[in-house]
C-alpha positions as semicolon CSV with decimal commas, in nm:
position;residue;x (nm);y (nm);z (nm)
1;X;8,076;5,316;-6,027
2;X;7,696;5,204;-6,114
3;X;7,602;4,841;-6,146
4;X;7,726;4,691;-6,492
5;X;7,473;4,750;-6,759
6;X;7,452;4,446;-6,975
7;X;7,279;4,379;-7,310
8;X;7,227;4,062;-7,437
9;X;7,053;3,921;-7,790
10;X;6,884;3,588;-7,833
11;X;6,689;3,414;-8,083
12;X;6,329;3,310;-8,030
13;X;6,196;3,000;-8,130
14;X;6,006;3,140;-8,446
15;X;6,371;3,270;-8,559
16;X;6,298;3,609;-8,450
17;X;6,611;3,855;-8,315
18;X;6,532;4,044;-7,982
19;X;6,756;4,273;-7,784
20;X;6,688;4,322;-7,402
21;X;6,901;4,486;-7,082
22;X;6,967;4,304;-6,802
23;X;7,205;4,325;-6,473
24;X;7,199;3,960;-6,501
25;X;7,208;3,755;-6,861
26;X;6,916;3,507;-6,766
27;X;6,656;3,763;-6,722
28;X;6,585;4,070;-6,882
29;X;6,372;4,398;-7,052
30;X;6,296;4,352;-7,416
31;X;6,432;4,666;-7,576
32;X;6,094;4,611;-7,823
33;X;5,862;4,605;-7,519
34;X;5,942;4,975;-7,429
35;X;6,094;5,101;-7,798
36;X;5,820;4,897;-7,998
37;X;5,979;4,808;-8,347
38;X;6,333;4,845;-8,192
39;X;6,555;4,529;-8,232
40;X;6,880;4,713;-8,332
41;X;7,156;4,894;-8,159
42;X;7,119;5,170;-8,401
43;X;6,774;5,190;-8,313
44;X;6,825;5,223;-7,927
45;X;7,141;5,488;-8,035
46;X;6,932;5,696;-8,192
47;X;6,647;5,691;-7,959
48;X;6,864;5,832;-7,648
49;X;7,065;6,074;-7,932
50;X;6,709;6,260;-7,962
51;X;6,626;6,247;-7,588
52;X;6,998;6,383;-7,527
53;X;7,009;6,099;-7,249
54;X;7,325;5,879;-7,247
55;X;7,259;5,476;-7,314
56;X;7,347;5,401;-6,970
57;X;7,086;5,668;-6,829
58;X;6,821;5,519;-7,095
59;X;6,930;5,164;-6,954
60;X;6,881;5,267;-6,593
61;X;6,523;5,437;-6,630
62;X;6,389;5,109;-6,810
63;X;6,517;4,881;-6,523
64;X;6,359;5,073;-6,255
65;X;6,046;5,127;-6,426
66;X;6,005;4,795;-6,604
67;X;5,921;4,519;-6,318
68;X;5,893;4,241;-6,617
69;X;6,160;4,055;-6,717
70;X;6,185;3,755;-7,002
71;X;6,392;3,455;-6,927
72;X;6,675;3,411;-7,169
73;X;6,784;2,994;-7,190
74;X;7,164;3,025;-7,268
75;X;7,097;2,801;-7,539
76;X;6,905;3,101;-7,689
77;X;7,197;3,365;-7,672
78;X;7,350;3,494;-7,960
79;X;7,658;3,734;-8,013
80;X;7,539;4,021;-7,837
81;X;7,638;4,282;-8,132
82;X;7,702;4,211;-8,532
83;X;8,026;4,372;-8,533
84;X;8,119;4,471;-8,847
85;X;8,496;4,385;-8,814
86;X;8,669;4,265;-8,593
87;X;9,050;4,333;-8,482
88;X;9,256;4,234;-8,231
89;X;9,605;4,347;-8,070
90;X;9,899;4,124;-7,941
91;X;10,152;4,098;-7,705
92;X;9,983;4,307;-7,466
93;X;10,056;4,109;-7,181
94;X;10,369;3,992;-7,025
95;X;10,274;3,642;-7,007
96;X;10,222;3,645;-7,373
97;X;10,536;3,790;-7,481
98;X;10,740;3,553;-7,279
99;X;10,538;3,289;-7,436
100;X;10,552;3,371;-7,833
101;X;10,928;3,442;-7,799
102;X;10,959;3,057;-7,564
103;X;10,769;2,879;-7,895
104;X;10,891;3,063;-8,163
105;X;11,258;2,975;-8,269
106;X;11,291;3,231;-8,522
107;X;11,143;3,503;-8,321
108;X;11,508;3,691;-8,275
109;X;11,337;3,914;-7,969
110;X;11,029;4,047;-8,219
111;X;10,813;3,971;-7,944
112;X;10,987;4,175;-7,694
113;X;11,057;4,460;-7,938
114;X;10,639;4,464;-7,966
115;X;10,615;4,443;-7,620
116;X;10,835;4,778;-7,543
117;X;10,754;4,977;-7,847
118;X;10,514;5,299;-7,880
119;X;10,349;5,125;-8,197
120;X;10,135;4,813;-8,072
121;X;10,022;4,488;-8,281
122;X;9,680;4,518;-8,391
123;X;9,588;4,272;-8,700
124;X;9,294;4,201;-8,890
125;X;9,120;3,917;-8,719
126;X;8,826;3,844;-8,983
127;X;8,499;4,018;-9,139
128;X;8,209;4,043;-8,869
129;X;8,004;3,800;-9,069
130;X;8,302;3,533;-8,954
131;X;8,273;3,614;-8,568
132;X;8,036;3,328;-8,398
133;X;7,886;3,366;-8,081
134;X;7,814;3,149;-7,721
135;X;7,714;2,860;-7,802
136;X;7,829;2,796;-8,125
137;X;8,167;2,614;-8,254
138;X;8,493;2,735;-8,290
139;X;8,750;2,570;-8,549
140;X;9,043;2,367;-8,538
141;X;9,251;2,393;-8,882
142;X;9,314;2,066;-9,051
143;X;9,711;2,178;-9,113
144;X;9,763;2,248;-8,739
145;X;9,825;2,034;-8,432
146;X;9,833;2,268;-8,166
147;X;9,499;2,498;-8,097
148;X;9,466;2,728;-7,783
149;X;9,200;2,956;-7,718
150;X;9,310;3,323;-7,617
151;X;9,042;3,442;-7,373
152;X;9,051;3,846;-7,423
153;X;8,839;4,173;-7,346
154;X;8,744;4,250;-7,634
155;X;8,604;4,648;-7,731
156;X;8,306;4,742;-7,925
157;X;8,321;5,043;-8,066
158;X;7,958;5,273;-8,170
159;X;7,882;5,402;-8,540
160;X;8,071;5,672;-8,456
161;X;8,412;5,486;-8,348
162;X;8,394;5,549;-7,966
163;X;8,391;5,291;-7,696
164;X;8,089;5,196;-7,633
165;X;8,115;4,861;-7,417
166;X;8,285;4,560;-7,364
167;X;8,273;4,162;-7,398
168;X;8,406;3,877;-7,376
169;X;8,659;3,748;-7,726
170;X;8,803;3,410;-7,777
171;X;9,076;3,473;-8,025
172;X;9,158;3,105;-8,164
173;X;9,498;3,076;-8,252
174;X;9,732;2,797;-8,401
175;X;10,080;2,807;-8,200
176;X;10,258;2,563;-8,418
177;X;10,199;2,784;-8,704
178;X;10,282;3,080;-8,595
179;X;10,539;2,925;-8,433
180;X;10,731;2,817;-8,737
181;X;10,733;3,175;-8,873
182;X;10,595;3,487;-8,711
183;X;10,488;3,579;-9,103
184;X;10,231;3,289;-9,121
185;X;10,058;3,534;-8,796
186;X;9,731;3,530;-9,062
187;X;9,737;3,210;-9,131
188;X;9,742;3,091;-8,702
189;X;9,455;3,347;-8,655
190;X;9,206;3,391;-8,928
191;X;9,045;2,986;-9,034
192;X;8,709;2,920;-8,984
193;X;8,498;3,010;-8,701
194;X;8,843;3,166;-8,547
195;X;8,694;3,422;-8,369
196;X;8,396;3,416;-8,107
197;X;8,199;3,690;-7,892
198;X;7,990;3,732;-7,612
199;X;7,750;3,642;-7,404
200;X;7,658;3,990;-7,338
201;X;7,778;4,365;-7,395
202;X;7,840;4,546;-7,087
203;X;7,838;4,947;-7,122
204;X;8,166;5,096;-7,154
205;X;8,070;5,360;-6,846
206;X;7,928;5,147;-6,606
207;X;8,235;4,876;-6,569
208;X;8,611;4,966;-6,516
209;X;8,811;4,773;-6,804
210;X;9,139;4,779;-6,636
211;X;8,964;4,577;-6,368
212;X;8,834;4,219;-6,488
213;X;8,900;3,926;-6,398
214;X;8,913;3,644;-6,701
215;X;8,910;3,297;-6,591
216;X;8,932;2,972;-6,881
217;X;8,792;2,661;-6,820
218;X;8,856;2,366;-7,078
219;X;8,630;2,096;-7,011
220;X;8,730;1,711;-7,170
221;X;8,509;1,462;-7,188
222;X;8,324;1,571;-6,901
223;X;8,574;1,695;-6,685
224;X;8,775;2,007;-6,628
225;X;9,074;1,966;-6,770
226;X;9,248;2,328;-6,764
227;X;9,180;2,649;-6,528
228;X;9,365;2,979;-6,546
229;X;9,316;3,301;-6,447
230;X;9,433;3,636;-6,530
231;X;9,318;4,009;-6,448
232;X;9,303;4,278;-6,712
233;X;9,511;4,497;-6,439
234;X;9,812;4,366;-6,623
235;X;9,705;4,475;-6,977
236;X;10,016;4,680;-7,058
237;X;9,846;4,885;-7,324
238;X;9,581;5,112;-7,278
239;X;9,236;5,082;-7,495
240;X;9,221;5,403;-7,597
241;X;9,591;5,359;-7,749
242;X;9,500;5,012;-7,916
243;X;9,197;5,206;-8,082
244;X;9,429;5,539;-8,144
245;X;9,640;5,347;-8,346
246;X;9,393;5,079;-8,500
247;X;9,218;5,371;-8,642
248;X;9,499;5,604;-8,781
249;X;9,509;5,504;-9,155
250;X;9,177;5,264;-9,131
251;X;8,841;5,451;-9,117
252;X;8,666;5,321;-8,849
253;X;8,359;5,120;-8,940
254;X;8,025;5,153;-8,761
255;X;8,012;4,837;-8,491
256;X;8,418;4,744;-8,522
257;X;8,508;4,523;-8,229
258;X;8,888;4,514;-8,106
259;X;9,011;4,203;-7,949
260;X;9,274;4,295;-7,649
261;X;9,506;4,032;-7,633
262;X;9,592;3,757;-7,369
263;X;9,686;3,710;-7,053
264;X;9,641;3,361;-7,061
265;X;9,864;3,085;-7,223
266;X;9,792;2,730;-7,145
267;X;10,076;2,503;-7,128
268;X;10,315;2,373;-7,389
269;X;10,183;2,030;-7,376
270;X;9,858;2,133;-7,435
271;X;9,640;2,169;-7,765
272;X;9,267;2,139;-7,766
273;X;9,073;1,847;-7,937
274;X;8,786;1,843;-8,113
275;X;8,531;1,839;-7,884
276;X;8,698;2,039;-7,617
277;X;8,457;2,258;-7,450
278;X;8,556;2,645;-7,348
279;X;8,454;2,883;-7,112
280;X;8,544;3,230;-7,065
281;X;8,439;3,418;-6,766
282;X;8,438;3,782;-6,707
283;X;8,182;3,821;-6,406
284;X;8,069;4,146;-6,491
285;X;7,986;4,035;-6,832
286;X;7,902;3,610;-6,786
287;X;8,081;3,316;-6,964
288;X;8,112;3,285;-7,323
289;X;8,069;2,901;-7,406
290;X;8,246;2,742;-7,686
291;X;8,286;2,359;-7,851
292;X;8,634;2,309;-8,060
293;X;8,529;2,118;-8,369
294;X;8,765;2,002;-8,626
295;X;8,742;2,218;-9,009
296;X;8,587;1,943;-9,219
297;X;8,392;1,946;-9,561
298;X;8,119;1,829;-9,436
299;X;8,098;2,136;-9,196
300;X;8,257;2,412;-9,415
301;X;8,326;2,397;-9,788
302;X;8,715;2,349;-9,795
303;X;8,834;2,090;-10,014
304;X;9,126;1,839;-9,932
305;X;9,071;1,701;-9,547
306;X;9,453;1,698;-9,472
307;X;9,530;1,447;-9,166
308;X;9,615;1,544;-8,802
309;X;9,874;1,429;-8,629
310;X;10,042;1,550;-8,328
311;X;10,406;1,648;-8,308
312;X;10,471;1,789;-7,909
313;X;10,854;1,828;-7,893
314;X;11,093;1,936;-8,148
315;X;11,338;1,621;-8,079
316;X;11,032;1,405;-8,216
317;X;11,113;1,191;-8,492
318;X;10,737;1,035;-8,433
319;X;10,400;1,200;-8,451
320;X;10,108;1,050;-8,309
321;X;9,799;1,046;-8,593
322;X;9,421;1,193;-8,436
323;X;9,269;1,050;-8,677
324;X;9,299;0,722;-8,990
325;X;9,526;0,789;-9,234
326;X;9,522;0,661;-9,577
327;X;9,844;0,519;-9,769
328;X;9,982;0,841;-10,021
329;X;9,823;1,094;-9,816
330;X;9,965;1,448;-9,774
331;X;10,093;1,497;-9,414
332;X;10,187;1,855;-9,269
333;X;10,375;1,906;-8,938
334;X;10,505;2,192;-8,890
335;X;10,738;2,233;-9,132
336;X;10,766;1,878;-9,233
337;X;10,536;1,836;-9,542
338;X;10,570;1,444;-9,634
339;X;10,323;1,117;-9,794
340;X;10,241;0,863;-9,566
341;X;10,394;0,543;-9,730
342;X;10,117;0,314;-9,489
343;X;9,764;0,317;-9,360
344;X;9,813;0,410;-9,027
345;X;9,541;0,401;-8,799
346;X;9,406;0,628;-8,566
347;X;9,629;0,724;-8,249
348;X;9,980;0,558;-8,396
349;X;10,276;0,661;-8,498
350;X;10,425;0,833;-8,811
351;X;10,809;0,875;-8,902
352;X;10,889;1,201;-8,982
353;X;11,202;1,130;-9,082
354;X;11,413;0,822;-9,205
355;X;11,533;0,611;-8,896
356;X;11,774;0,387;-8,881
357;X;11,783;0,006;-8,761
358;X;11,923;0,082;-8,386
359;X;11,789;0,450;-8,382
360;X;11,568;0,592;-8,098
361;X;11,201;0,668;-8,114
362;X;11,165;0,978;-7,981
363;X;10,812;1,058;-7,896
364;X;10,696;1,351;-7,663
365;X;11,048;1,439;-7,615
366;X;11,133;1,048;-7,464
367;X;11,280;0,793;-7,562
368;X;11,040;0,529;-7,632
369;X;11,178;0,240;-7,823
370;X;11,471;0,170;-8,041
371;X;11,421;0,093;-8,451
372;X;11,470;-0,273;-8,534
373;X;11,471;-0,204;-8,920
374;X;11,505;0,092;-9,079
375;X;11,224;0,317;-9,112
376;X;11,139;0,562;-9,389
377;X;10,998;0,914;-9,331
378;X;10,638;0,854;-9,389
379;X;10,606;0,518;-9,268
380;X;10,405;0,355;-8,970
381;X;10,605;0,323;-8,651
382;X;10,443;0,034;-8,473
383;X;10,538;-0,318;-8,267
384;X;10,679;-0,456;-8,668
385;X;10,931;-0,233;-8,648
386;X;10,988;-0,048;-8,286
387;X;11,183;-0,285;-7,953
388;X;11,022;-0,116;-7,660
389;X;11,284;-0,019;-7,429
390;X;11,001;-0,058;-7,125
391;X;11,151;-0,300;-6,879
392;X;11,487;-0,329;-7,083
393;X;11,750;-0,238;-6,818
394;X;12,049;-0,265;-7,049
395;X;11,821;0,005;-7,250
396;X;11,819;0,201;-6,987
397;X;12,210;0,207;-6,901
398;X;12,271;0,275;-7,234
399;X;12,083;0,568;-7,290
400;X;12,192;0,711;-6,980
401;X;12,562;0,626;-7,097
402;X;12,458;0,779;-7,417
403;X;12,306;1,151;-7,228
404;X;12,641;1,144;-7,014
């Protein structure tokens, strides 16, 4: 197989939209320098439609015969194609499966019985005018606690609903909603700036999908804090099946990107913060970069800021708040939906359920502390009202006593 084609987009300084081919995505052939007025994928389409010439052939002439190249900044990179929708399939991976059925208590095999069937899971993801590119943020709900990106291959299909080329997808998802019912699916994947492409768009006949590498990187306050790695060779279904199927009741629309699912599923105990920085590499088509940013009103127009707070282990009866909370405000966790009866400030405790005087604290799955009052659901959990059990020996025996 040829060298992967790429295209990329950026924006120039004046505002102004360019499209350019590249085997690299730093440096590469304005599309407008040899097509002047040409800025468009349609435009390029249906220049090599009247010269009977394939894209890739068109692509290859202008690299050999075009010396000059224009350096791209990545900070200039935009998503490489307006896609006009954008779709995505799930459970399409082992890994996955085993993981929605592991977090999902109601699941009652569904995510097995997807895994095996003929029929795949392809949902609505969000409108093309929703899809951000590298570069730009991706959102954390307000109502949710634990974020993961889903790295994924993601298809772009041509005006006329074929495969066309490929690149990379983050496919934000909230597990701890979808985790309390597989019905609230929509409501884990499509929130604001859920969806992100790029950084460039590698054509379909000059790369071999079932053979990419995807690595994640999750960088933390300046340090990498999770790596992972998986290989589109175990991508159970096959593309042209996802877009068989996507497309059997649903006319295709011109520029309709398909999301691929995930291979990758970071650990339990992990959810991303705001701030979090993301990277997803596919070598043959570059790393799509990505902040996590928390869904306020001063960044999107959704009323109500609802708190955060952070609920890891079912056994909780704690959660831990990321951020101040005022007295009487509406707290959701999970399934819990409660009023905080205190202020209580920024990485303490909550009590999501009325505790009694002598009671564990259960927090992250431990025992942390015994009550020495009784609490009420809502109220802050804190040194007024907790005995640490740290350095308590006679603690210690008797919640071992107490496991036996």
């Amino acid at each position: 197989m040829r060298e992967a084609i790429k295209f990329i987009r950026w924006q120039t300084g004046s505002g102004e939209i360019r499209l350019g081919v590249c085997v690299c995505d730093d440096r590469a052939v304005p599309v407008d320098a040899v097509l002047p007025q040409v800025t468009s994928w349609e435009g390029v389409l249906a220049h090599c439609r009247g010269q009977g010439i394939s894209v890739a052939e068109w692509a290859d002439q202008i690299l050999n015969d075009t010396p000059e190249r224009v350096a791209v900044s990545r900070e200039r990179l935009i998503a490489p194609v307006d896609v006009s929708e954008l779709w995505a399939a799930g459970v399409t991976y082992e890994l996955s499966r085993d993981a929605r059925e592991a977090e999902t208590i109601s699941a009652l095999n569904f995510y097995r019985k997807v895994y095996d069937a003929d029929r795949p899971e392809i949902f609505f993801k969000c409108p093309g005018t929703r899809v951000v590119g590298p570069g730009a943020f991706v959102g954390l709900r307000r109502d949710a606690t634990w974020h993961v990106p889903e790295p994924e291959l993601t298809v772009i299909l041509d005006d006329a609903g074929q495969v066309f080329g490929y690149t990379g997808g983050n496919d934000m998802t909230a597990r701890d909603v979808e985790a309390d019912n597989p019905l609230y699916l929509p409501q884990a994947k499509f929130f604001h700036h859920s969806a992100a492409i790029g950084p460039t768009l590698v054509l379909a006949d000059t790369v071999d999908p079932y053979n990419l590498t995807i690595t994640l990187d999750i960088w933390r306050r300046g340090g990498l804090h999770i790596r992972q790695t998986t290989s589109t060779r175990y991508l159970r279904r096959s593309i042209a099946d996802l877009v068989s199927y996507m497309g059997r009741a649903w006319p295709l629309a011109p520029w309709t990107g398909l999301m691929t699912g995930t291979g990758i599923v970071p650990p339990d105990e992990f959810a991303l913060e705001d701030g979090d920085e993301i990277d997803i590499t596919i070598p043959e088509i570059g790393t799509l970069h990505n902040r996590a940013r928390l869904i306020t009103s001063d960044w999107a127009p959704v009323p109500g800021a609802i708190p955060r707070v952070l609920r890891i282990d079912p056994r909780d009866n704690v959660a831990v708040a990321l951020g101040e909370i005022q007295k009487e405000q509406r707290i959701t966790v999970g399934s819990v939906n409660m009023v905080s009866r205190d202020a209580i400030p920024f990485g303490h405790k909550i009590a999501l359920e009325d505790i009694q005087a002598g009671d564990w604290i259960v927090k992250y799955g431990e025992h942390i502390g015994v009550a020495s009052r009784p609490i009420a659901e809502g109220q802050h959990v804190h040194s007024h009202n907790v005995e640490s059990q740290r350095g308590r020996g006679d603690l210690l025996v008797h919640q071992k006593g107490e496991q036996e």
